[in-house]
PDB file as gemmi writes it, atoms N, CA and C in Angstrom:
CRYST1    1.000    1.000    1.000  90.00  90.00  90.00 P 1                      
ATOM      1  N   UNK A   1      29.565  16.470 -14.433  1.00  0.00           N  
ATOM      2  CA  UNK A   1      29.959  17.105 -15.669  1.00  0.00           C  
ATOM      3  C   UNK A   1      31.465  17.035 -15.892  1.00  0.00           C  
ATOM      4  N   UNK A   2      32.269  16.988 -14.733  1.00  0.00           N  
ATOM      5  CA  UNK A   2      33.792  17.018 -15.104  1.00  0.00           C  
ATOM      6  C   UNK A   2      33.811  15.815 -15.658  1.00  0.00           C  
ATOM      7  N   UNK A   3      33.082  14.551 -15.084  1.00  0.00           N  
ATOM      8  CA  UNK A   3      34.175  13.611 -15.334  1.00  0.00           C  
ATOM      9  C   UNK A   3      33.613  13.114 -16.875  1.00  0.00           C  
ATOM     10  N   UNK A   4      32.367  13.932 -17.765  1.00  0.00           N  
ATOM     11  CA  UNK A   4      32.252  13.971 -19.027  1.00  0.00           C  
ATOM     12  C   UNK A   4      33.817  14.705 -20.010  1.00  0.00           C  
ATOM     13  N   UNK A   5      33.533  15.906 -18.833  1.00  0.00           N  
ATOM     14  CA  UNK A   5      34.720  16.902 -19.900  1.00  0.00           C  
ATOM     15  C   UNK A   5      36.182  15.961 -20.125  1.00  0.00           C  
ATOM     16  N   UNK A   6      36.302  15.004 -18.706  1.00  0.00           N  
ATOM     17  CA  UNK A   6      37.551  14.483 -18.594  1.00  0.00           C  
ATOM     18  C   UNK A   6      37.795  13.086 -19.738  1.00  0.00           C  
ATOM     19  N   UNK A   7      36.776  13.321 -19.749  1.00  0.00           N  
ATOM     20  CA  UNK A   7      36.752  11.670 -20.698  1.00  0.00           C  
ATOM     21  C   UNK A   7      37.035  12.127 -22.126  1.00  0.00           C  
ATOM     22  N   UNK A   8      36.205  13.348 -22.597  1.00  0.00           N  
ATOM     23  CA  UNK A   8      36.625  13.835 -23.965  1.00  0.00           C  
ATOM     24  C   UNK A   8      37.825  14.614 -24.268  1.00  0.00           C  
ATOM     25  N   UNK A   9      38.591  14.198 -23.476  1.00  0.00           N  
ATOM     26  CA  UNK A   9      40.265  15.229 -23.635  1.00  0.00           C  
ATOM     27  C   UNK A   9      40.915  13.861 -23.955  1.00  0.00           C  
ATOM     28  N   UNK A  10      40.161  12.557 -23.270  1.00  0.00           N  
ATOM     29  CA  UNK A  10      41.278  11.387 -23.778  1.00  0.00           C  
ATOM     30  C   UNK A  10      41.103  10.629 -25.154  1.00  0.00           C  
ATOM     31  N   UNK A  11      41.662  10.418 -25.826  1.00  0.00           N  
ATOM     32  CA  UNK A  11      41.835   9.900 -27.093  1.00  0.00           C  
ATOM     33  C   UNK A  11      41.189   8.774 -27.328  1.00  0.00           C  
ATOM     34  N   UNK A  12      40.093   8.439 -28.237  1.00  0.00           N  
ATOM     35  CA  UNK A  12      39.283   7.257 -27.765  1.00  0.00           C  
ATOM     36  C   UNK A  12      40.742   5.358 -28.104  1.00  0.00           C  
ATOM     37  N   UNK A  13      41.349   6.140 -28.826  1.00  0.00           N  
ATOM     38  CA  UNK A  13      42.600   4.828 -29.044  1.00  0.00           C  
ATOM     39  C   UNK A  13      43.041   4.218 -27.299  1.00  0.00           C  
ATOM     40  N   UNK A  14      43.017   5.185 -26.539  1.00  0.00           N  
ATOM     41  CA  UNK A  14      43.121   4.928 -24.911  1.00  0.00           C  
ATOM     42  C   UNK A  14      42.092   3.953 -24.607  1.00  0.00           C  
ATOM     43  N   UNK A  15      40.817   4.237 -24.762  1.00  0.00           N  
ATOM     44  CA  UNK A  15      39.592   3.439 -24.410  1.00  0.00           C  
ATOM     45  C   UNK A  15      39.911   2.054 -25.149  1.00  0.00           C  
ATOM     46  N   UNK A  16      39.895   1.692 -26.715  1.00  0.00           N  
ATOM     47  CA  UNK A  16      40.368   0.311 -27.407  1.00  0.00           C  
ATOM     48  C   UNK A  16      41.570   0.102 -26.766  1.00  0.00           C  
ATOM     49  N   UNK A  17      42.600   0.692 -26.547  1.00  0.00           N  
ATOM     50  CA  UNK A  17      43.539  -0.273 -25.992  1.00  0.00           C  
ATOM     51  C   UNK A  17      43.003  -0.945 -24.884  1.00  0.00           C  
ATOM     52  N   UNK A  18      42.165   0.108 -23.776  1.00  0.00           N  
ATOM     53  CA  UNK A  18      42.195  -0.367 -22.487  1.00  0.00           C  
ATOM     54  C   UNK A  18      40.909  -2.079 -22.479  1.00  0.00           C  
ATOM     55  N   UNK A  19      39.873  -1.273 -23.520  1.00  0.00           N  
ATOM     56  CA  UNK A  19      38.856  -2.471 -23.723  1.00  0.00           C  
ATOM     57  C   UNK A  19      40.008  -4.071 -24.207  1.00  0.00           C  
ATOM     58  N   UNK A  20      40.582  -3.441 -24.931  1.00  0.00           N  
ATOM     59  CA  UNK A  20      41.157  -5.014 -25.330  1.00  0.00           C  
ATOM     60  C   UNK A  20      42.187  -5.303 -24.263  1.00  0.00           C  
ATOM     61  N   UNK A  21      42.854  -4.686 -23.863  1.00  0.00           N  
ATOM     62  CA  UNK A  21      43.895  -5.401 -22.669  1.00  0.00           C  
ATOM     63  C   UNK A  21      42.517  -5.857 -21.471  1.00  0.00           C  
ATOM     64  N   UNK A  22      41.682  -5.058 -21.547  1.00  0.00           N  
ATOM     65  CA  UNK A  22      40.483  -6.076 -20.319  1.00  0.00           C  
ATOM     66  C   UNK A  22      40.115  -7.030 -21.099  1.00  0.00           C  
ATOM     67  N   UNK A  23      40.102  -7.554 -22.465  1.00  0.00           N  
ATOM     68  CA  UNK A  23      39.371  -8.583 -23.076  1.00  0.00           C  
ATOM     69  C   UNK A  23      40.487  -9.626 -22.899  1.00  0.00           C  
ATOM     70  N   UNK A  24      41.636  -9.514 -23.307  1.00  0.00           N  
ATOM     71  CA  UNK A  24      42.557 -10.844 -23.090  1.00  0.00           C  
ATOM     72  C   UNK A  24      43.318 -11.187 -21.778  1.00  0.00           C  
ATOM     73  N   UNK A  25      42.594 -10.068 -21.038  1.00  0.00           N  
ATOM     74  CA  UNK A  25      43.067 -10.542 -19.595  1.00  0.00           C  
ATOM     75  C   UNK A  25      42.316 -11.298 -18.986  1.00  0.00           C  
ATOM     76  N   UNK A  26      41.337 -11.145 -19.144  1.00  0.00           N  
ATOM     77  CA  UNK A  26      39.884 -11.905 -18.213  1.00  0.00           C  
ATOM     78  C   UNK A  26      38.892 -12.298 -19.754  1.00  0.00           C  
ATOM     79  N   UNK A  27      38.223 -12.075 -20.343  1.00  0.00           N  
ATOM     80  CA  UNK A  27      37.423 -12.384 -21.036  1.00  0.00           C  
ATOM     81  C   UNK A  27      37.897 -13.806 -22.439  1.00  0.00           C  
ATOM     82  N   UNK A  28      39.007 -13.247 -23.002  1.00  0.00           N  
ATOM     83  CA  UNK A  28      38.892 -14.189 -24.483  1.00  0.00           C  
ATOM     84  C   UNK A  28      39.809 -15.872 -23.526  1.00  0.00           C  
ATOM     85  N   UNK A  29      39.595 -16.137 -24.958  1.00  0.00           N  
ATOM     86  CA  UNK A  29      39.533 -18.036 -24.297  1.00  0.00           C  
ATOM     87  C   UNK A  29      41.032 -18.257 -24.206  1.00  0.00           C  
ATOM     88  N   UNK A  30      41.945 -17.148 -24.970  1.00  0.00           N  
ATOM     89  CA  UNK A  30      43.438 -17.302 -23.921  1.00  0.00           C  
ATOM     90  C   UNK A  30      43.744 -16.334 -23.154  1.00  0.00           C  
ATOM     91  N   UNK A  31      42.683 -16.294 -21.749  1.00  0.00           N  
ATOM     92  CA  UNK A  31      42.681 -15.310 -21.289  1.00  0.00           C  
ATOM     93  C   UNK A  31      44.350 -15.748 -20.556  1.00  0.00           C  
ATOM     94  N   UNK A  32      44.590 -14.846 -19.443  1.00  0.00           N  
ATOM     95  CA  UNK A  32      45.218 -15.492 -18.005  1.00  0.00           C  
ATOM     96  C   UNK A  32      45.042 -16.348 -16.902  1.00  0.00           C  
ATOM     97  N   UNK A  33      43.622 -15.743 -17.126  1.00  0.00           N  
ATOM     98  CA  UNK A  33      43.183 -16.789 -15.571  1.00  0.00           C  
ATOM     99  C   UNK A  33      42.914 -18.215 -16.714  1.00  0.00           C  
ATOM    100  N   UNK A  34      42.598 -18.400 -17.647  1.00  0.00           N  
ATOM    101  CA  UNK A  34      42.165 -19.267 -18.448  1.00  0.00           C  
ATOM    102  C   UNK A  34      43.687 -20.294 -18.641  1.00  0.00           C  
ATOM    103  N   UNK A  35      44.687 -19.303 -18.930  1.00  0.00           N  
ATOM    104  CA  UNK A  35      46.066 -20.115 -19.093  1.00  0.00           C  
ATOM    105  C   UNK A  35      46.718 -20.564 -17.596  1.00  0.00           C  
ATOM    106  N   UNK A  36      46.343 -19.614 -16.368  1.00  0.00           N  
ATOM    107  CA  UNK A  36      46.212 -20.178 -15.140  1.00  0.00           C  
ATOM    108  C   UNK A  36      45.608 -21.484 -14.666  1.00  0.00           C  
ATOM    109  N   UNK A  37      44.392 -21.865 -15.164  1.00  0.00           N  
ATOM    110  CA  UNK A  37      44.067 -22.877 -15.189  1.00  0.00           C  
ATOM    111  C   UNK A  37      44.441 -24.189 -15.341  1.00  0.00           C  
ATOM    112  N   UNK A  38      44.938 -23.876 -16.966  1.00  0.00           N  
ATOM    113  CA  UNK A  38      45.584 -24.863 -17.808  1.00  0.00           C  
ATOM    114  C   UNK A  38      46.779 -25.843 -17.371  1.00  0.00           C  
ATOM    115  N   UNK A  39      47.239 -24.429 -17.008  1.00  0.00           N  
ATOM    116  CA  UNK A  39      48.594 -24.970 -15.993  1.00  0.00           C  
ATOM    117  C   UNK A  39      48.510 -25.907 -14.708  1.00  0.00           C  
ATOM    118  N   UNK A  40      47.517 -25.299 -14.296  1.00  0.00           N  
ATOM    119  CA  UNK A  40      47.466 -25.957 -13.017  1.00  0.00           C  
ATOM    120  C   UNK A  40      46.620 -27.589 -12.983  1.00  0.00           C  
ATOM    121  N   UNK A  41      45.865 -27.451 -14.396  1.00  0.00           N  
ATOM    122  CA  UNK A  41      45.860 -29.013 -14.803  1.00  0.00           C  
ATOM    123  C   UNK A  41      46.657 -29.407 -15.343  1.00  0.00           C  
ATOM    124  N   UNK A  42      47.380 -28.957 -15.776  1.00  0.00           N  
ATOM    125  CA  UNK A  42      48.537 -29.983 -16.275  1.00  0.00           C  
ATOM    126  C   UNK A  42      49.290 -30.375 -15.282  1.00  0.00           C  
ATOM    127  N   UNK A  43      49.817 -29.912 -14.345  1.00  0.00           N  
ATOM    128  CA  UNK A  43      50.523 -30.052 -13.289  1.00  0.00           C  
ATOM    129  C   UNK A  43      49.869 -31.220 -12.547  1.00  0.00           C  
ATOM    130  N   UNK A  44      48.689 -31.385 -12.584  1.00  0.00           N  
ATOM    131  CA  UNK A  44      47.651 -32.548 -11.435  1.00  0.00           C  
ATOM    132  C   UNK A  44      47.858 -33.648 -12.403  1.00  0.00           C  
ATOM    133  N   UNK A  45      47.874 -33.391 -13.950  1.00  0.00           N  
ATOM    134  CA  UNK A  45      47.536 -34.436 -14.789  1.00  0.00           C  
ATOM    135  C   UNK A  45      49.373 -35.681 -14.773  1.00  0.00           C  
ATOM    136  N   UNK A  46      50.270 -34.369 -14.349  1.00  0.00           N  
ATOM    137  CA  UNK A  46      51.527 -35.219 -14.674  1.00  0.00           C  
ATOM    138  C   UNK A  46      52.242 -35.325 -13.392  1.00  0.00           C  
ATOM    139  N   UNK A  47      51.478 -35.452 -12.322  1.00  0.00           N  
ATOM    140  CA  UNK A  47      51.379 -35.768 -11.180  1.00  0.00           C  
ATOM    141  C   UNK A  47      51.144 -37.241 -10.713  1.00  0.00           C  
ATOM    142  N   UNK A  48      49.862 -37.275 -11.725  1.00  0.00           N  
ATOM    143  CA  UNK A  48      49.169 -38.477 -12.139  1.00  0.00           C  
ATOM    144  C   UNK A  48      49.403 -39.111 -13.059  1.00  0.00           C  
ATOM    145  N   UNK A  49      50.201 -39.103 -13.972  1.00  0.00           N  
ATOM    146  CA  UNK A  49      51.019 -39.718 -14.304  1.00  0.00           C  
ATOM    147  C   UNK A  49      52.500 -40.171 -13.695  1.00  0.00           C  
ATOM    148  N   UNK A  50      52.824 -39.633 -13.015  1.00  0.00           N  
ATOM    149  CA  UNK A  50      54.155 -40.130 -12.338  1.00  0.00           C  
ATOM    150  C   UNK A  50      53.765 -41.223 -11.828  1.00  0.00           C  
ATOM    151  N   UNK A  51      52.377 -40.948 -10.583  1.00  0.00           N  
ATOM    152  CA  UNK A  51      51.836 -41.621 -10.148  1.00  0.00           C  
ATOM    153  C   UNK A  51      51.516 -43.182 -10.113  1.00  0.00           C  
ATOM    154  N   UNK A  52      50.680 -43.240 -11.622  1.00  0.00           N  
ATOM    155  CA  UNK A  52      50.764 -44.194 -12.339  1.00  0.00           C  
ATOM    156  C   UNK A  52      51.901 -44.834 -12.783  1.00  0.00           C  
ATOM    157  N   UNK A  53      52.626 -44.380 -13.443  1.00  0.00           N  
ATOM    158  CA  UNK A  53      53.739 -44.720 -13.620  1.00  0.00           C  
ATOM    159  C   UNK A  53      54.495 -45.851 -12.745  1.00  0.00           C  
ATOM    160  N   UNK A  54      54.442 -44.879 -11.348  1.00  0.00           N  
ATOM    161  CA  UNK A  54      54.716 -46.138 -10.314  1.00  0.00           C  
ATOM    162  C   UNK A  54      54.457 -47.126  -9.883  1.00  0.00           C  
ATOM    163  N   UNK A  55      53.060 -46.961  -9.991  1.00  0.00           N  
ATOM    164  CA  UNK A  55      52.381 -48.278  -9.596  1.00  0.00           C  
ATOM    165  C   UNK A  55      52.633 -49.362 -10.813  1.00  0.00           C  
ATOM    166  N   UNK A  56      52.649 -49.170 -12.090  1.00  0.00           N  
ATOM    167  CA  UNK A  56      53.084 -49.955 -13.531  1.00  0.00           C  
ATOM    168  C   UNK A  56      54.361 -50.485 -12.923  1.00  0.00           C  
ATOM    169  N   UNK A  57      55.276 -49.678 -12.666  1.00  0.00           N  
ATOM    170  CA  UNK A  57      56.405 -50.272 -12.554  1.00  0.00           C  
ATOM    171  C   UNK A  57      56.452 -51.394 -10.947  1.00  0.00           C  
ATOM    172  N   UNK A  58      56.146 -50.939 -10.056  1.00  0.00           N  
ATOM    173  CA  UNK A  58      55.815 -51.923  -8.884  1.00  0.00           C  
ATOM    174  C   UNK A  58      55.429 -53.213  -9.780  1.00  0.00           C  
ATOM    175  N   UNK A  59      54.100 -52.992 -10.686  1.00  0.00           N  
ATOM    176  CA  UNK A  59      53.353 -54.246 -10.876  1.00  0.00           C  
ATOM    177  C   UNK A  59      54.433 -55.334 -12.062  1.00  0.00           C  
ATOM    178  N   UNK A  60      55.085 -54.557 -12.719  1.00  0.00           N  
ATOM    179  CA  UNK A  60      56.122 -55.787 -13.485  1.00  0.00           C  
ATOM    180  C   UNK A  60      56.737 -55.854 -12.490  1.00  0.00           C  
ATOM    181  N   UNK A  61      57.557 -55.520 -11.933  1.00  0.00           N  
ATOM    182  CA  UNK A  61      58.645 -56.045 -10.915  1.00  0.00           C  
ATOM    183  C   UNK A  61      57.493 -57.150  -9.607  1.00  0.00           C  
ATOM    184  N   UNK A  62      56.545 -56.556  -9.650  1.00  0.00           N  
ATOM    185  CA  UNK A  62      55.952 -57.891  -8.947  1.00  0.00           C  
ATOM    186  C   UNK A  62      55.908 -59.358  -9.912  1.00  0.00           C  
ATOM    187  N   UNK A  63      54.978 -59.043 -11.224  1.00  0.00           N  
ATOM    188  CA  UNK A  63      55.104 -60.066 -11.702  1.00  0.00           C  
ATOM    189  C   UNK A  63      56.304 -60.784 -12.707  1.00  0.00           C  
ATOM    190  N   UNK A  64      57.417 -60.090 -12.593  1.00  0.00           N  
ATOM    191  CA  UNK A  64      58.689 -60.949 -12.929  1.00  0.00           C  
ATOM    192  C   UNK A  64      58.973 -61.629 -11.471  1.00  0.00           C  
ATOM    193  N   UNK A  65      58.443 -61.540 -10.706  1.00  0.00           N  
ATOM    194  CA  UNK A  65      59.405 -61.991  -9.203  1.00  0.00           C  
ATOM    195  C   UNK A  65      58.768 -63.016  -9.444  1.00  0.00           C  
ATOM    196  N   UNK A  66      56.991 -63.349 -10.207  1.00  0.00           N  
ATOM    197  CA  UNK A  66      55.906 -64.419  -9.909  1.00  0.00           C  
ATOM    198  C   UNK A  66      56.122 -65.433 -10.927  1.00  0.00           C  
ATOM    199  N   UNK A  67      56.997 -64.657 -11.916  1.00  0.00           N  
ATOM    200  CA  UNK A  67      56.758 -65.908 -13.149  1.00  0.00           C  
ATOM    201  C   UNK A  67      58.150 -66.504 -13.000  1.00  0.00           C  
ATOM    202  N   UNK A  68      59.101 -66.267 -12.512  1.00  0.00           N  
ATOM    203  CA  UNK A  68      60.513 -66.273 -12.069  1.00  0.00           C  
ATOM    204  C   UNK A  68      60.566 -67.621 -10.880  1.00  0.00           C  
ATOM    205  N   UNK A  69      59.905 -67.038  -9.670  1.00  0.00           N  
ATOM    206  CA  UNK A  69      60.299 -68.047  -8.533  1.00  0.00           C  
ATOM    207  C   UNK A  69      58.595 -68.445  -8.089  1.00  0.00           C  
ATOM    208  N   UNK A  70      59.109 -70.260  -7.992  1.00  0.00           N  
ATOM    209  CA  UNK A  70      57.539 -70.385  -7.590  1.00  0.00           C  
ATOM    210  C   UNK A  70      57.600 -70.383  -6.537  1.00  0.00           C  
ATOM    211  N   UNK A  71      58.364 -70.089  -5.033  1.00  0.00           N  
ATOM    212  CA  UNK A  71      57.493 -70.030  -4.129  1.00  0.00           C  
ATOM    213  C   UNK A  71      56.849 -68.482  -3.721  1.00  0.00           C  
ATOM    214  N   UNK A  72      57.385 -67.534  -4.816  1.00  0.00           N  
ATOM    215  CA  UNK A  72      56.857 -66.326  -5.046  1.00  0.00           C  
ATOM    216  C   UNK A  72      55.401 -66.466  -4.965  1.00  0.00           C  
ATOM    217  N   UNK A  73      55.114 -67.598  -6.013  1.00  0.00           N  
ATOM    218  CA  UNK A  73      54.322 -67.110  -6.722  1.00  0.00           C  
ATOM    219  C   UNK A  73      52.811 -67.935  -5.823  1.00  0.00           C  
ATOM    220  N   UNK A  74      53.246 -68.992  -5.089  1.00  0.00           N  
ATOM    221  CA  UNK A  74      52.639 -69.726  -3.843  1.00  0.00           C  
ATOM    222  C   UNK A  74      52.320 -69.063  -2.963  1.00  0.00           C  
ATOM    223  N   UNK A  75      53.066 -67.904  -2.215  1.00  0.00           N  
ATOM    224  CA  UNK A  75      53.227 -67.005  -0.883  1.00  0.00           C  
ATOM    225  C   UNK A  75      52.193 -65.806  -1.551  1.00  0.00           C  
ATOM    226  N   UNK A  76      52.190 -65.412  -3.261  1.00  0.00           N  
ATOM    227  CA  UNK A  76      50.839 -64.410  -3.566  1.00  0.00           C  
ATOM    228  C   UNK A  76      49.518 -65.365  -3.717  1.00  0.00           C  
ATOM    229  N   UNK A  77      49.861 -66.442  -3.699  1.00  0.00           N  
ATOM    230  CA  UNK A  77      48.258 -66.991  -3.852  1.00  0.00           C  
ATOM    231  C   UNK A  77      47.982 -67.214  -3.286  1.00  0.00           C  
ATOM    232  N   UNK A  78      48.451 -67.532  -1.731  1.00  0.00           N  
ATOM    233  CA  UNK A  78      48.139 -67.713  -0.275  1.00  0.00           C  
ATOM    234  C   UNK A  78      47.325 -66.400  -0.217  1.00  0.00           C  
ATOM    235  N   UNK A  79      48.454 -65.694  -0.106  1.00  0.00           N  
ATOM    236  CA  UNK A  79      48.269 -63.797   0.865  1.00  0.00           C  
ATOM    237  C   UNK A  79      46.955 -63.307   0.143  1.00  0.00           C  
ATOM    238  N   UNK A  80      47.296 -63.414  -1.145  1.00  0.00           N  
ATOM    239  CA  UNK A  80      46.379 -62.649  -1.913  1.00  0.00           C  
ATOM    240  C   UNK A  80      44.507 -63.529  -1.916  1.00  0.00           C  
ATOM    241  N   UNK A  81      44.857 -64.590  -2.651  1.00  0.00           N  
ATOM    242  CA  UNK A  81      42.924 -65.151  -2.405  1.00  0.00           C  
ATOM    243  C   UNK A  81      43.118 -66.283  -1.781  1.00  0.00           C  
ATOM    244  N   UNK A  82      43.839 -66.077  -0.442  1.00  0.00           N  
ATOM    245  CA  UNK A  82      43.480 -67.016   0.448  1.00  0.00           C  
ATOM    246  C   UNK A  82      43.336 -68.573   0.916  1.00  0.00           C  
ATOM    247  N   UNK A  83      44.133 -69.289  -0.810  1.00  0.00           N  
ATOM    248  CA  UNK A  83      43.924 -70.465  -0.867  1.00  0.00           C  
ATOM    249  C   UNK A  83      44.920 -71.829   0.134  1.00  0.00           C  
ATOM    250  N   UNK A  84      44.775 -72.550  -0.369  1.00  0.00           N  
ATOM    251  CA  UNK A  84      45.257 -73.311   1.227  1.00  0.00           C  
ATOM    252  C   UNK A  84      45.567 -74.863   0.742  1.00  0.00           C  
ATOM    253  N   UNK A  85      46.329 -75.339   1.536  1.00  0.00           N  
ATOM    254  CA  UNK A  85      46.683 -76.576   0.971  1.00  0.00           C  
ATOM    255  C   UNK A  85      45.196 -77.316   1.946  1.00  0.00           C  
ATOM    256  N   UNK A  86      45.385 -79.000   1.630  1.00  0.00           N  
ATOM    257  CA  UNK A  86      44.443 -79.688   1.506  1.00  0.00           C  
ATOM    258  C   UNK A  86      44.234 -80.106   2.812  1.00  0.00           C  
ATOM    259  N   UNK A  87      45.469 -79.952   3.656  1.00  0.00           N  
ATOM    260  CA  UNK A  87      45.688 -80.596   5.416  1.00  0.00           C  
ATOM    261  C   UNK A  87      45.788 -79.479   5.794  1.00  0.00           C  
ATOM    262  N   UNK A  88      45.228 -78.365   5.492  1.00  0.00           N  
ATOM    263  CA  UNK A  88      45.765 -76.943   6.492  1.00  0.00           C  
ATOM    264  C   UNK A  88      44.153 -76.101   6.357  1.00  0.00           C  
ATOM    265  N   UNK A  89      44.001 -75.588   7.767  1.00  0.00           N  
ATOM    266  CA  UNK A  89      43.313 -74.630   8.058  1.00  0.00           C  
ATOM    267  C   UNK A  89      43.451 -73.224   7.795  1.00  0.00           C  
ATOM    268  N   UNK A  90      42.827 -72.188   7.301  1.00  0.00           N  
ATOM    269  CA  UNK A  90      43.098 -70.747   7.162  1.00  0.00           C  
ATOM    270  C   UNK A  90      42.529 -69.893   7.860  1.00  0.00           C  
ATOM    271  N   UNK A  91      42.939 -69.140   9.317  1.00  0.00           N  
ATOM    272  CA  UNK A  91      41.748 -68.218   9.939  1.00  0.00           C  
ATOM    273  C   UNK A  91      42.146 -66.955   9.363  1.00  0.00           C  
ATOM    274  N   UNK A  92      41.250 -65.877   8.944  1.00  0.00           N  
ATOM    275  CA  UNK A  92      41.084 -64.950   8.574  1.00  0.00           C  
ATOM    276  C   UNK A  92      40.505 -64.021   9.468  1.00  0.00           C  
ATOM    277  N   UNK A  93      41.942 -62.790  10.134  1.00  0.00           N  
ATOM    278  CA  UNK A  93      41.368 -61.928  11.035  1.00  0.00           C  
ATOM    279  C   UNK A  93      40.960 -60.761  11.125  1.00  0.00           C  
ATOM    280  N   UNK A  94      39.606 -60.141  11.173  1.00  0.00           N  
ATOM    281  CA  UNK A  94      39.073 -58.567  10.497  1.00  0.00           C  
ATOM    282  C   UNK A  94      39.461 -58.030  11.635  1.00  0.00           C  
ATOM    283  N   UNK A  95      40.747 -56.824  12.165  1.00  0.00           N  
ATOM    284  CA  UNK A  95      40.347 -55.696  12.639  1.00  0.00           C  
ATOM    285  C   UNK A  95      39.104 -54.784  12.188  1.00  0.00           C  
ATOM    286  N   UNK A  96      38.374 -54.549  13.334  1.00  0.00           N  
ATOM    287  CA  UNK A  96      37.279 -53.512  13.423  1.00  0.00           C  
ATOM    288  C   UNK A  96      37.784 -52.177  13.563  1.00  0.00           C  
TER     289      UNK A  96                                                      
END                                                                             
């Protein structure tokens, strides 16, 4: 019974404030944990982009080195698919 009497001494404007500060804290779609989220994908997303980024830039600076110098571009077609001049053997060794 008190904690009826105690509830009707408080002003129901107490209760709407308190309902809506619980609604945009946790419930509506800009909640906190919701903008917590957000953040923390964005952060992975431009992560991954840096990421990328790097590897783009590796890959022109590879292929200016290839269109630039041909024995560049001889030493990636060896390494890379393996090809071989016409008097030469190629062994290919798999670590297990």
């Amino acid at each position: 019974m008190e904690i009826w009497a105690l509830m009707r001494r408080v002003p129901i404007m107490v209760y709407v404030a308190v309902a809506l500060i619980f609604e945009m804290a946790f419930i509506d779609e800009n909640s906190f944990v919701q903008n917590y989220r957000y953040n923390r994908q964005i952060a992975q997303l431009r992560k991954s982009i840096s990421h990328y980024q790097q590897v783009v830039d590796e890959s022109r600076t590879r292929l200016e080195e290839l269109g630039t110098n041909d024995e560049n571009l001889e030493k990636f077609a060896r390494e890379t698919y393996q090809m071989k001049r016409d008097n030469e053997d190629v062994f290919i060794i798999v670590d297990k």
